[in-house]
N, C-alpha and C positions, 0 to 999 in steps of 0.2 A: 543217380542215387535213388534207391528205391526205398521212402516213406511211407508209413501206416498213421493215419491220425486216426483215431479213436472218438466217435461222438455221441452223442448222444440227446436222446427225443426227449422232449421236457415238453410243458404245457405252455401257452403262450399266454401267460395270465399278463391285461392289461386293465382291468377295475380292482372292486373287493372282492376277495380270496374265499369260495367257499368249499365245502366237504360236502362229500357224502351224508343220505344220511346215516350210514354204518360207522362214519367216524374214520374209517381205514384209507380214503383215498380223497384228492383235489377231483371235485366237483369240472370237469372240463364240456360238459354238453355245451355250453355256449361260447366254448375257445376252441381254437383250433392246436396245433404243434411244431415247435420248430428246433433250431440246436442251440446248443449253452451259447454266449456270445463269447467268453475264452476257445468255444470251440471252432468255432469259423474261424476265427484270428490263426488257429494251428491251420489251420486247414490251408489259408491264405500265403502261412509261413512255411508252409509242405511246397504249394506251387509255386511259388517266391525262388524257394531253391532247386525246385526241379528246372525251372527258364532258366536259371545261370550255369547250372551242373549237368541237367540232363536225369534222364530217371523216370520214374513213375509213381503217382501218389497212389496208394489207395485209404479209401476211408473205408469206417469197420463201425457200425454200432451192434446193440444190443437190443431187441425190442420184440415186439408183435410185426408182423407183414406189412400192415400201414408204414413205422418208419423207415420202409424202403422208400418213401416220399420224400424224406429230410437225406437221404443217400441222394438221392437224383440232386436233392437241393446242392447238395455241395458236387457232387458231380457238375451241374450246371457253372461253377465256380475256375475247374479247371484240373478236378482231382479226375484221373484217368478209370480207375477201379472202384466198385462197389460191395462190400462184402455186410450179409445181414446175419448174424447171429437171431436166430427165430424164435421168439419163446412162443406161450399163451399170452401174453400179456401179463401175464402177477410180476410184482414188481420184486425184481433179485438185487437183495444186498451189497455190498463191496465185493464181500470174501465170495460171493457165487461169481459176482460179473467178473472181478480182476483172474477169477480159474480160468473163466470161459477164454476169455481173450487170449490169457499164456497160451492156451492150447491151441487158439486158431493162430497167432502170430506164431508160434514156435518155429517152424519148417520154412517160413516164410522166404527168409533171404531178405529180413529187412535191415538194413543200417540204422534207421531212425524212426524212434517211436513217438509219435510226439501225442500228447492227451492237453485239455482244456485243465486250468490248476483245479477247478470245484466245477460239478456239475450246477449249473443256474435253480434246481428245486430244491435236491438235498444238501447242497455244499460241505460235502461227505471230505474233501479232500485225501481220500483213500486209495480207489483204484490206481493210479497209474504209479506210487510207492507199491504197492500190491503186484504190479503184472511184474515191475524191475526187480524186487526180490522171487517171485518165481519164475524169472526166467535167468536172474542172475545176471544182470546188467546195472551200470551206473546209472545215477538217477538222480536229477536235481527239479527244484518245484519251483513255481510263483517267476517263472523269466520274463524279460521284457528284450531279450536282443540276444540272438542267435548267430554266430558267424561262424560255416564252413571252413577248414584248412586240411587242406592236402588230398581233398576227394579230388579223383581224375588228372591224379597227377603219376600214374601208374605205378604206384606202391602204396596199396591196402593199408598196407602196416601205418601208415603215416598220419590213416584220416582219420581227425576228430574234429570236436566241433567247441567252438568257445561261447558260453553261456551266463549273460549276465543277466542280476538282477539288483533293483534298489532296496536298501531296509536301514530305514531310520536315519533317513539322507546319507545315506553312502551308499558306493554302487559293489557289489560283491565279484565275482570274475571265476566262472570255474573251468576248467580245462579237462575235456570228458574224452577218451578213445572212443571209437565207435565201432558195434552198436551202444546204442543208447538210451534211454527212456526221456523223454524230457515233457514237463508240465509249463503251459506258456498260460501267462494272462491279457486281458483283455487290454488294448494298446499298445501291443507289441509291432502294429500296423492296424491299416485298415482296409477291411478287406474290401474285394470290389464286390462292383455290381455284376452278375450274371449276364451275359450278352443276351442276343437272341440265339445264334449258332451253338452258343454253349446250353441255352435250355432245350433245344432241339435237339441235340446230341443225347444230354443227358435223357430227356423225353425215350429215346430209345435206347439206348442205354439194359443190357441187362444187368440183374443184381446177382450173383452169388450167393446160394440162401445154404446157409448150413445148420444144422441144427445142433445146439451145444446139450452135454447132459448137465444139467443142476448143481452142483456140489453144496455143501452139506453148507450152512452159513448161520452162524453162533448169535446174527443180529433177530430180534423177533418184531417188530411192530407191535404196540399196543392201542394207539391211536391217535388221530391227528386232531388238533383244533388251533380254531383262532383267536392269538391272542385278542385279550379286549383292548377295544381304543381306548388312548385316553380323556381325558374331559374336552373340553372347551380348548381349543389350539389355539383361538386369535379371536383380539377385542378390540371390535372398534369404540376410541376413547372419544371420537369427533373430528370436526376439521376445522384449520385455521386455528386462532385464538379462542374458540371456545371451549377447545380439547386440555388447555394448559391446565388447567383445576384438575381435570380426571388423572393425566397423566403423573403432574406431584402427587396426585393420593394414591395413585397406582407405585409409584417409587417409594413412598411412605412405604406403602404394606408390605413392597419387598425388602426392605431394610436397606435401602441403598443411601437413604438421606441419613443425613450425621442428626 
């Protein structure tokens, strides 16, 4: 079965969040980069079913030359093919990224497309609704369970794929031909750990560098900030029994006492 996951380079913010000082982008000189965690999880659920079906993953992002590093990363994972759509770095849209990708998957030969539901910065939830209307394929978002039926069972016509998800404690169940687009979230599995052989491979590994042209995108950026914190999160009242005073006066103030 031959899968495309789609990923994507985000910043690996692990403190407080800052900006430029132009206002326009995440301050990252002191982080480094890595992929959405919805996106590893596809990634994990691409090799998942290529070991039971047979096939070949490739992963595809979008970025600057650097995130051919997060391609090795999932390469390193068990995904066979690297594809880098190239920019400068400035940051494209929904409507620019989801053109780009229609046009490098189009030709491809793939049965399944699968994308992270929100990318982990902008949680845009847009592209991969975006690549399946232009490419014209089924498309379901937000899954948590993925099941194969009738691939390699030597009649095309037969294979789809059964796709669930939870909402609002019930579980939903869609039944999709393939190809497909499909949006997975985060716990759908868990992906593994990169071996050694598989960082080494990947390590060499070539990337497939293509370069997309821009298409036109109706979103603008005007600029980014951080929201303010709020006050005081937590009060120590005391310990033991000398705290009982503070705590009735603290239940006093919030109106919880009759």
């Amino acid at each position: 079965m031959e899968i495309c996951v789609c990923v994507k380079r985000v910043p690996m913010v692990g403190g407080a969040i800052m900006v430029t000082p132009d206002g326009m982008d995440i301050d990252v000189s002191m982080s480094g980069f890595t992929v959405s965690p919805h996106e590893e999880c596809a990634v994990e659920e691409a090799v998942q079913i290529t070991e039971r079906l047979g096939g070949t993953v490739t992963v595809l992002t979008l970025g600057p030359p650097e995130a051919a590093g997060q391609l090795r990363d999932m390469l390193a994972l068990g995904a066979g093919r690297g594809v880098l759509l190239q920019t400068d770095g400035a940051e494209w849209g929904p409507v620019a990224t989801a053109a780009a990708i229609a046009d490098a998957v189009r030709d491809g030969g793939f049965e399944l497309l699968l994308f992270g539901n929100e990318a982990a910065d902008t949680g845009g939830y847009q592209v991969p609704v975006r690549v399946a209307h232009a490419l014209g394929l089924p498309c379901v978002t937000g899954i948590k369970g993925i099941e194969v039926r009738g691939a390699g069972e030597g009649d095309p016509g037969r294979a789809l794929i059964l796709a669930s998800r939870e909402y609002r404690g019930a579980e939903e169940a869609f039944e999709l031909p393939l190809p497909a687009v499909v949006s997975v979230k985060e716990g759908i599995n868990l992906p593994r750990y990169p071996s050694l052989p598989g960082r080494l491979r990947a390590k060499r590994a070539s990337i497939e560098t293509i370069e997309p042209a821009m298409a036109a995108d109706l979103l603008r950026k005007e600029h980014l900030r951080v929201p303010e914190t709020g006050g005081q999160g937590a009060r120590v009242l005391g310990s033991g029994g000398q705290a009982v005073p503070a705590l009735v006066g603290l239940l006093d103030e919030l109106g919880v006492l009759p």
